[in-house]
C-alpha positions in Angstrom: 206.6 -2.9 16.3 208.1 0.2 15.0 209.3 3.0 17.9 208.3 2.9 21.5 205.0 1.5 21.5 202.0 0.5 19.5 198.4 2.2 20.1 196.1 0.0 19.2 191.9 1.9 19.4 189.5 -0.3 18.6 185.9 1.1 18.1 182.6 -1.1 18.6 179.6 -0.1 17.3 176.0 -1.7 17.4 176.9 -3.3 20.7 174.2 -4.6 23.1 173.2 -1.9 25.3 173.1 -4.1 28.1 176.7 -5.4 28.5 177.6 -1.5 28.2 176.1 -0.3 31.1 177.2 -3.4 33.3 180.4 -1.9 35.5 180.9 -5.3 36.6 180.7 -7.3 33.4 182.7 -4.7 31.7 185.5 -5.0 33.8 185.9 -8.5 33.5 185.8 -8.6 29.8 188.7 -6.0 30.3 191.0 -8.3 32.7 189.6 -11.2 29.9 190.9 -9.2 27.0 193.9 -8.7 28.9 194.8 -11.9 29.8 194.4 -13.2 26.6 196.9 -10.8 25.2 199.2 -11.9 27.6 199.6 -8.9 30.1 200.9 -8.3 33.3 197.6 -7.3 34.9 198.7 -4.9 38.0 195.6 -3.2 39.0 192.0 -2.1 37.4 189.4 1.0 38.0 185.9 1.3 36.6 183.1 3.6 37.7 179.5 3.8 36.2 177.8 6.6 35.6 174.4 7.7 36.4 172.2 7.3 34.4 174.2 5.5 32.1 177.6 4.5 30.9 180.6 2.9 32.2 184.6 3.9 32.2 187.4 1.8 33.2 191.3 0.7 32.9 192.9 -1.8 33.6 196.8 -1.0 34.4 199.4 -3.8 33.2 203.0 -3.5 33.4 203.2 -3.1 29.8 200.8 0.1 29.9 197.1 0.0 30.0 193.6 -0.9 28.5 190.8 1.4 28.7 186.7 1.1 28.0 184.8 3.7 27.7 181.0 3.1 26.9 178.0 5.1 25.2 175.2 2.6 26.0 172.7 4.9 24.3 174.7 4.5 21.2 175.3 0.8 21.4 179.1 2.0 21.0 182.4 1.4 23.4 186.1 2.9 22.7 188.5 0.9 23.5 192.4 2.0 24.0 195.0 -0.7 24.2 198.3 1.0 24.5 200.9 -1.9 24.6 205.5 -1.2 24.6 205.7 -4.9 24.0 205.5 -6.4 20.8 205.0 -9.9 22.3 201.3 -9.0 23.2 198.4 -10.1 21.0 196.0 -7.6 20.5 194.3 -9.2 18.1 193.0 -11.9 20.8 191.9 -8.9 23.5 189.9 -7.5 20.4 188.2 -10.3 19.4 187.3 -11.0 22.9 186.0 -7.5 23.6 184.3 -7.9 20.2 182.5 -11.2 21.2 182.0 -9.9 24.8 180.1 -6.9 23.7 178.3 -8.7 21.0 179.5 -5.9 18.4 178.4 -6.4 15.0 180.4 -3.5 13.7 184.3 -2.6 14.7 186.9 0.0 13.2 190.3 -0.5 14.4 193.3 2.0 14.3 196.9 1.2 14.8 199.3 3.8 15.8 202.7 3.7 16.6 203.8 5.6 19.4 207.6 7.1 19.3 207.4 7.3 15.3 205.5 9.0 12.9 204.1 5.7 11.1 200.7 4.6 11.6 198.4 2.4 10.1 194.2 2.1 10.0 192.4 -1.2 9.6 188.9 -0.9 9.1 186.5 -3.9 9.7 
């Protein structure tokens, strides 16, 4: 990892519509994803929106993962901001991917502290 920290945004599109609108579902996939990349889960919000949608985070010690969900759309955005180079992202986005039933991503890499950054479309 190049600078202070690597942003990784992961966007999901033709996602079921279902899982998106689930608060409760949503949030574990999050702690999931997070486990899986190895973080230090400290603490994690979501609220659901009326009449549809969901936002959350999930706080780890090494920064945070956010959802943030367009049911309507069948899309979620997903930030994963991470300082340690140790975590796997790849395994909290292929977990979110599978969770959400996504049949479409685009993932973007940033890294933070630096002016290098790096898009992976799939």
């Amino acid at each position: 990892m190049e600078g202070l920290g690597l942003h990784i945004l992961m966007e999901f599109y033709d996602c079921s519509p279902t899982v998106l609108d689930d608060e409760k579902r949503l949030e574990e996939l999050m702690l999931e994803a997070a486990e899986k990349a190895s973080a230090t889960i400290i603490k994690s919000v979501f609220h659901k929106f009326s009449p549809q949608g969901v936002t959350g985070v999930v706080v780890v010690a090494e920064s945070h993962l956010a959802i943030h969900t367009w049911p309507e759309n069948q899309y979620a955005a997903v930030d994963f901001f991470t300082c340690n180079d140790k975590m796997d992202h790849e395994k909290a986005q292929l977990h979110l991917k599978n969770g959400l039933l996504s049949n479409r991503e685009v993932i973007k890499l940033v890294a933070r502290g630096t002016e290098i950054s790096e898009d992976i479309k799939k």
